[in-house]
VOGU-3710 file (C-alpha; in Angstrom, 3 decimals, decimal comma):
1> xxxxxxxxxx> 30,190/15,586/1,864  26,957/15,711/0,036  24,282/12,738/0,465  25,430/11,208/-2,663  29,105/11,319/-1,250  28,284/10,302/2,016  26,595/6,942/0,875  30,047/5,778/-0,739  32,654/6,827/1,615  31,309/7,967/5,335
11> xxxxxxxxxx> 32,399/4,737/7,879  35,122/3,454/6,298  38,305/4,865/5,420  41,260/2,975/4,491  44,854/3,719/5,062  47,532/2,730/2,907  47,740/-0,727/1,636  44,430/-1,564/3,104  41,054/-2,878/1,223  39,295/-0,023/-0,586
21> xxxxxxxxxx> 36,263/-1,589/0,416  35,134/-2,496/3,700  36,143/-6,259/5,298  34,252/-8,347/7,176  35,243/-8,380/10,654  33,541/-12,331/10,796  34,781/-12,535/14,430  32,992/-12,536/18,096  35,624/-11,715/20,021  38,653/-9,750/20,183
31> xxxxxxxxxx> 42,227/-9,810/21,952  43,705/-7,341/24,437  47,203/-6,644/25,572  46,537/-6,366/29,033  43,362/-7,575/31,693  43,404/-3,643/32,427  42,221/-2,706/28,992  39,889/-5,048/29,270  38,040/-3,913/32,464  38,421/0,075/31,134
41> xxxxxxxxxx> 36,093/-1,270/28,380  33,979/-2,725/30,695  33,818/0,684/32,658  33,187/2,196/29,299  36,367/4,876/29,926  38,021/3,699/26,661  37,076/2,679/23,056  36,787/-0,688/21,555  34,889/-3,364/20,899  34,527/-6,015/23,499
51> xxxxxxxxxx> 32,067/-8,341/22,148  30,109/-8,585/18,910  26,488/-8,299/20,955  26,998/-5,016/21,295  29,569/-4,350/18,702  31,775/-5,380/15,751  34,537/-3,418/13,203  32,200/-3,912/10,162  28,822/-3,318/11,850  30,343/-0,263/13,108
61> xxxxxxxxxx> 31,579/1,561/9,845  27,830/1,034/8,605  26,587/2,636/11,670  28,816/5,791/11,013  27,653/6,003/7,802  23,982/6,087/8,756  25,074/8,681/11,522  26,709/10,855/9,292  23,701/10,689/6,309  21,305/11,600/9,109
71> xxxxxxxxxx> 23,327/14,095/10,442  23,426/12,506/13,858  25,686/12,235/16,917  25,893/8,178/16,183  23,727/5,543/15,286  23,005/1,819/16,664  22,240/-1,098/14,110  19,408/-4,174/14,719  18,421/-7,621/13,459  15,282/-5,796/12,175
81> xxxxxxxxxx> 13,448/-2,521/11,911  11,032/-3,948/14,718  14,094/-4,335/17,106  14,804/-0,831/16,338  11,126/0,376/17,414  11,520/-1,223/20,021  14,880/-1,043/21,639  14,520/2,932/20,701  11,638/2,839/23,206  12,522/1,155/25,738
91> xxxxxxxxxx> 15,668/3,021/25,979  13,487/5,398/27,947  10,313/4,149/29,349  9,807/1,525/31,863  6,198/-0,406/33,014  3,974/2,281/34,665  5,011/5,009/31,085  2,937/6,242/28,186  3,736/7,462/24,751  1,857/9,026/22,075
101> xxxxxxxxxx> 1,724/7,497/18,577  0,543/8,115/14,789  -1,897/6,024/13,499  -1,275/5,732/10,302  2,381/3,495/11,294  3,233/0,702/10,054  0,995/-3,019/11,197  3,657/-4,219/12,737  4,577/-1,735/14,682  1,121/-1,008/15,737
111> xxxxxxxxxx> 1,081/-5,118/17,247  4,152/-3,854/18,931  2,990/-0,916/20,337  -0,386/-2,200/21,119  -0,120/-5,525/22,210  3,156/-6,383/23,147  4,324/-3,010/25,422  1,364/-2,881/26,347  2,344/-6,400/27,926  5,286/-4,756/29,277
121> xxxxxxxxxx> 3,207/-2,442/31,026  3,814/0,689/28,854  0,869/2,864/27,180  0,380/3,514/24,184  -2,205/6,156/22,797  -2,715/6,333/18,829  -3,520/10,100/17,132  -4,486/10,840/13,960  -1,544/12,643/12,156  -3,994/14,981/11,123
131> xxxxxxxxxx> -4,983/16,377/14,761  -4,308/19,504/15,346  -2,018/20,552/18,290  -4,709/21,051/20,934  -6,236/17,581/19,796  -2,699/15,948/20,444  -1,829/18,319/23,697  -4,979/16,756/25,397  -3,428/13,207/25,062  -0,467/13,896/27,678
141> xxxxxxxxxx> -0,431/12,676/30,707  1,441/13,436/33,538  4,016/9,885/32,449  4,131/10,353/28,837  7,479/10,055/27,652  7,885/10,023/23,922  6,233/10,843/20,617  6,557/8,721/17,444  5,555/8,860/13,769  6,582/8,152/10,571
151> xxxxxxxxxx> 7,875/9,843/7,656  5,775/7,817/5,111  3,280/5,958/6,376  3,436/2,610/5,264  1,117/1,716/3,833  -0,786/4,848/3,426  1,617/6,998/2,165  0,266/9,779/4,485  3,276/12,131/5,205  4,478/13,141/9,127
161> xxxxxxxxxx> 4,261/16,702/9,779  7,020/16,627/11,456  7,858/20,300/12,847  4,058/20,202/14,308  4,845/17,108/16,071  8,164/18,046/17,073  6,905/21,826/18,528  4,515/19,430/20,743  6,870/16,793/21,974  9,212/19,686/23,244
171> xxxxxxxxxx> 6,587/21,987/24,832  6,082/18,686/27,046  9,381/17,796/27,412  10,042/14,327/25,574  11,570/13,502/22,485  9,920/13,110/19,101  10,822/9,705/17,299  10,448/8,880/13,279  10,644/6,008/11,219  12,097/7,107/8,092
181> xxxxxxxxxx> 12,291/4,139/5,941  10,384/4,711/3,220  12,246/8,496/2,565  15,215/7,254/3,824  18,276/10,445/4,736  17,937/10,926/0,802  14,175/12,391/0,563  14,388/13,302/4,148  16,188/14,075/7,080  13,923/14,299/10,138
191> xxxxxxxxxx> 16,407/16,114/12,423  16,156/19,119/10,547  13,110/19,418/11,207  13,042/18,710/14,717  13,264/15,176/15,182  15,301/13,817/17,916  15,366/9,803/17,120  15,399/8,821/14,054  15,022/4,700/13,022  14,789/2,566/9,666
201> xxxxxxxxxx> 13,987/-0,766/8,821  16,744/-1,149/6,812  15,484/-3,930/5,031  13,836/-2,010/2,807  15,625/1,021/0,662  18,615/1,341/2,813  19,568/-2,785/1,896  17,461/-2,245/-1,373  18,007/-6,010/-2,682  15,856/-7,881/-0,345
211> xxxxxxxxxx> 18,628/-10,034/0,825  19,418/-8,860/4,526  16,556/-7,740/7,381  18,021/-5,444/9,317  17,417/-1,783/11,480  18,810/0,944/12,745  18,391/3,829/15,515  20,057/7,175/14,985  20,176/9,578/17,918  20,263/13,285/16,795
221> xxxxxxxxxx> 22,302/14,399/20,176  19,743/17,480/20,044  17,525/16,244/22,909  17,945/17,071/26,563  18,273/14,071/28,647  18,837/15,509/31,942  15,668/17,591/31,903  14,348/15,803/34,856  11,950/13,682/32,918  14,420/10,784/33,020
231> xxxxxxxxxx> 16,461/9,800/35,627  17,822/6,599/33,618  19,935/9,311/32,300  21,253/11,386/34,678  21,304/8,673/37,765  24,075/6,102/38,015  23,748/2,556/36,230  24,630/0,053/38,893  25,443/-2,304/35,985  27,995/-0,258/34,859
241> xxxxxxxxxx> 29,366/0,723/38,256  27,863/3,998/38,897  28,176/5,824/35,078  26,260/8,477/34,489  25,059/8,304/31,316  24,764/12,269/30,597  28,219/13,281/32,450  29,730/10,354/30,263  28,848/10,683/27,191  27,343/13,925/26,872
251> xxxxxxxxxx> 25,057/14,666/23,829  25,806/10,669/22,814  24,193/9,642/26,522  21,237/8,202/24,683  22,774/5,916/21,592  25,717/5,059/24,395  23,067/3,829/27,170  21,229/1,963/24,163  23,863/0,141/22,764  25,566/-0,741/26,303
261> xxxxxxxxxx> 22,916/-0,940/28,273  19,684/-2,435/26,148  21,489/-3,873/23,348  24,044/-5,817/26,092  20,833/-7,014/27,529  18,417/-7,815/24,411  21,163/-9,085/21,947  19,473/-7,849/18,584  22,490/-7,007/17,118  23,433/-7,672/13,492
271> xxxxxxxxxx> 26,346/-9,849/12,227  29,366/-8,622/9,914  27,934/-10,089/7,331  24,648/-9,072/7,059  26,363/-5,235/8,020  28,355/-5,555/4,650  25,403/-6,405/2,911  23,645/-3,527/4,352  26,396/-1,434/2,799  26,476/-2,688/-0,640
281> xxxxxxxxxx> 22,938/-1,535/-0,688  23,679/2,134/1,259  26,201/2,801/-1,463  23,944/2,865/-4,353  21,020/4,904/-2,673  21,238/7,983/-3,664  20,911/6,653/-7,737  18,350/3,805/-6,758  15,954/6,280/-4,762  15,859/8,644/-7,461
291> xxxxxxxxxx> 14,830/5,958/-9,715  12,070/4,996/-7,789  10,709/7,918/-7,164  10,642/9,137/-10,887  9,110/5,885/-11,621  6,341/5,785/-9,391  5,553/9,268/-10,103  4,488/8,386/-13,975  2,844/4,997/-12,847  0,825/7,132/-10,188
301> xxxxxxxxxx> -0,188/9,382/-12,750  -1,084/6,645/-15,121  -2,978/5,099/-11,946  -4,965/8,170/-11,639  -6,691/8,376/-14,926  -8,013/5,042/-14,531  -11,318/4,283/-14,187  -11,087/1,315/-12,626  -9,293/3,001/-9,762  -11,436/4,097/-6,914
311> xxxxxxxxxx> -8,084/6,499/-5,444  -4,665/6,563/-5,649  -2,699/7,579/-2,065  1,065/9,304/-3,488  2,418/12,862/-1,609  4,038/13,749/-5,234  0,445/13,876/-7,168  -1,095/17,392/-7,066  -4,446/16,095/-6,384  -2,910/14,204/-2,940
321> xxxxxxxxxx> -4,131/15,564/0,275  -0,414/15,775/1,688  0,940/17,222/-1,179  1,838/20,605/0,267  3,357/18,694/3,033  5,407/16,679/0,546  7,009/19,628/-0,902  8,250/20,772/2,327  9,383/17,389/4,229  10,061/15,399/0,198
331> xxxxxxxxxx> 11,341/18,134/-1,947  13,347/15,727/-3,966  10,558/12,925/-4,193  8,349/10,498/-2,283  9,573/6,664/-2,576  8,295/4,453/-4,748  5,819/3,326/-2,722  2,139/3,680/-4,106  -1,205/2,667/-2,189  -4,500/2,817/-4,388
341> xxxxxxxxxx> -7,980/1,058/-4,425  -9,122/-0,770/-6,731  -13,378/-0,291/-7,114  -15,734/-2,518/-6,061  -14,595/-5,484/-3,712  -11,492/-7,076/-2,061  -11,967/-9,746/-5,168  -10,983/-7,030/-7,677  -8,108/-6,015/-5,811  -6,835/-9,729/-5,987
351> xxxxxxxxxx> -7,726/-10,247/-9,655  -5,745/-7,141/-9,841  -2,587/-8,631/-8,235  -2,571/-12,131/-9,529  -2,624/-10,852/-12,914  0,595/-8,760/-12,781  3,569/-10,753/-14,684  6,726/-8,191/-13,600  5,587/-7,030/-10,396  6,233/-9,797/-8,049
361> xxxxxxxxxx> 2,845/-10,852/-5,481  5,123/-10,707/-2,027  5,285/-9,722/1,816  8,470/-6,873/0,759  8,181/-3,441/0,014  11,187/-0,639/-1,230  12,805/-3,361/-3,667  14,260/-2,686/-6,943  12,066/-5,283/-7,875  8,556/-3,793/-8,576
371> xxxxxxxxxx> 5,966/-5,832/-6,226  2,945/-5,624/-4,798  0,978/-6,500/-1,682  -2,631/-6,800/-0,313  -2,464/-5,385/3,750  -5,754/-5,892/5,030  -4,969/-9,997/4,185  -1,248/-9,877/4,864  0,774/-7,180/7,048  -1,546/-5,642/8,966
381> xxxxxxxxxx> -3,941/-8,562/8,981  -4,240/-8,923/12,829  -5,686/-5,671/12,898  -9,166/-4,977/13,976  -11,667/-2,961/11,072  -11,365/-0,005/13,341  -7,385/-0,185/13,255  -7,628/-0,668/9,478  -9,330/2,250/8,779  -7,362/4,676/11,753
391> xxxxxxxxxx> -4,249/3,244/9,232  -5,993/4,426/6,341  -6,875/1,057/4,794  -9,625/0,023/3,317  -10,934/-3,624/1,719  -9,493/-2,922/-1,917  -6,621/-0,863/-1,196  -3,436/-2,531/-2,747  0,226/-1,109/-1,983  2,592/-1,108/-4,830
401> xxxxxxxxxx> 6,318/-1,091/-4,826  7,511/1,041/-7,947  11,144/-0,931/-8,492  13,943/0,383/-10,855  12,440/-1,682/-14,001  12,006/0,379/-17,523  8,990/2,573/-16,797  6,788/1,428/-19,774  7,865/-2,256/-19,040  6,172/-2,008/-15,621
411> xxxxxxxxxx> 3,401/0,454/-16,957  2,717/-2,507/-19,237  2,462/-5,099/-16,742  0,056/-2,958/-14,961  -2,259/-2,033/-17,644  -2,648/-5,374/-18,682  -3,336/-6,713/-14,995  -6,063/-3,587/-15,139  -8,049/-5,071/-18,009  -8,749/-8,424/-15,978
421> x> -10,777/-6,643/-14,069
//
């Protein structure tokens, strides 16, 4: 099946006399014929579901479908696109391990990285996406263990070269991970282009509606585990009575071992519910996300003819530093997701904002809802000047949600908002 297809019926197929669309399993627990069955699962030598911390019927047929639109071996769903960052991680590091990082990511995810592994005793080391290969190479150490980027930067809109990083992760032996949530598998689908992990917040375009906070980590099965960089892989898990995560589940061992090993122990998994929410929004993708992008597109244009507009950060614009890299990872377009800067100070960038009437002032981005959002003050507030600018921010720089409005209704809101200045 094509993208478009895949977004309506991968996961869930239903046999005769069944619901055409996909039930929610609202249960934690499930029955057994025998005690035997029961401790298989628990050996993890048959299928099922045992509990709903680690999995459940309808949270299942949305990870399939992610899988499948990714083109990945299977795929692991979160309470949020931060428990996906992190799980994904430590799936294979430990205290004493270092990883190498964009720094254009996401605030969040930079706290996360930063602060709060760092906590855990892992290292984190933050490149410019820009380095060349020799500038990245000489940030490996001996315990490095993973490489991670994203797509989009959010909010910087900087695109991930994502074959350069990939060619460097494997000449050292780790695997390269990418947040694709603001391209989502319909602009992009980082295992094509090397990738190995790939993980969402799928709060944003995947749900679409702002109704359900979720994530998600997809494991391309390209990636070899048992190349003697990590043992958690091809050792036996005590917890699990000796299993061997590579002999068991082969080119799976990494999405098994995170779902019954991490997940079991964490509990960040989603509910049925908020999984069939997840799925209304997955099956109208493909139509919303090329909607966005044609949207933003004319408002960035519009954006950059203003004079009251110091720049205007979007791939798809000619005039856009990653551009050329757009074409090759975002052929089909780049979100909806704008970041510009208003001139002079921070005080015209929040004139700007309060005067908008559509767009909605509000901590959400990827909506079909057109809003906008100050990060220096708000998302990536707790980090330092230094850390702003590594992420590409600056004082007056305002991200702006393109949502699936009429384009001259929202050009209207803007240019109005514009004069208050």
């Amino acid at each position: 099946m094509r993208i478009e297809t895949q977004c309506l019926h991968e996961g869930y197929s239903p046999k005769n006399g069944e619901p055409r669309v996909l039930p929610i399993y609202q249960s934690t627990t499930y029955t057994y014929d025998s005690t035997e069955h029961i401790g298989k699962l628990f050996d993890l030598t048959t299928d099922g579901h045992m509990y709903s911390r680690i999995s459940n019927p309808t949270v299942a047929a949305v990870e399939a479908k992610i899988a499948a639109m990714e083109g990945g071996v299977g795929a692991l769903c979160t309470t949020s696109g931060q428990a996906a960052s992190l799980i994904s991680l430590l799936n294979i590091m430990k205290s004493g391990d270092h990883f190498i990082s964009a720094s254009t990511i996401y605030g969040g995810t930079i706290n996360l990285f930063a602060v709060t592994l760092k906590r855990f005793g892992i290292e984190c080391t933050f490149v410019s996406p820009d380095a060349t290969e020799e500038e990245i190479q000489m940030e490996f150490k001996q315990n490095t263990k993973a490489v991670f980027g994203e797509t989009i930067a959010n909010p910087s809109m900087c695109v991930f070269d994502i074959e350069k990083f990939a060619n460097i992760a494997h000449k050292n032996n780790v695997p390269l991970l990418v947040d694709n949530t603001f391209a989502t598998p319909y602009l992009c689908r980082p295992f094509e282009f090397g990738a190995d992990i790939v993980i969402h917040s799928t709060t944003k375009y995947m749900d679409g509606h702002a109704v359900q906070v979720g994530g998600v980590i997809v494991d391309s099965g390209n990636f070899n585990w048992g190349n003697g960089k990590f043992k958690e892989f091809t050792e036996p898990d005590e917890s699990y009575h000796g299993v061997i995560y590579c002999d068991t589940f082969k080119n799976a061992a990494y999405i098994a071992k995170a779902r019954v090993q991490m997940m079991r122990d964490i509990g960040a998994y989603p509910s049925a519910n908020a999984a069939f929410l997840l799925n209304l929004g997955l099956e109208t993708l493909a139509v919303r996300m090329e909607r966005h992008c044609r949207n933003a597109e004319k408002v960035a244009e519009y954006l950059s003819k203003s004079d009251k507009i110091e720049f205007v950060n979007y791939p798809a614009l000619k005039t856009d530093k990653y551009h050329d890299l757009a074409k090759k990872y975002l052929p089909l377009g780049c979100s909806g997701v704008i970041s510009l800067s208003i001139k002079g100070n921070r005080e015209n960038a929040v004139k700007f904002m309060d005067a908008l009437k559509l767009a909605s002032n509000e901590v959400h981005v990827a909506d079909i809802r057109t809003c906008v959002l100050h990060p220096a003050s708000s998302t990536h507030r707790q980090l330092t000047d230094s850390q702003l600018i590594s992420a590409g921010i600056t004082p007056g720089l305002v991200r702006l949600s393109i949502g699936i409005e009429n384009l001259d209704d929202i050009i209207e809101d803007i240019e109005q908002a514009l004069q208050e200045i």
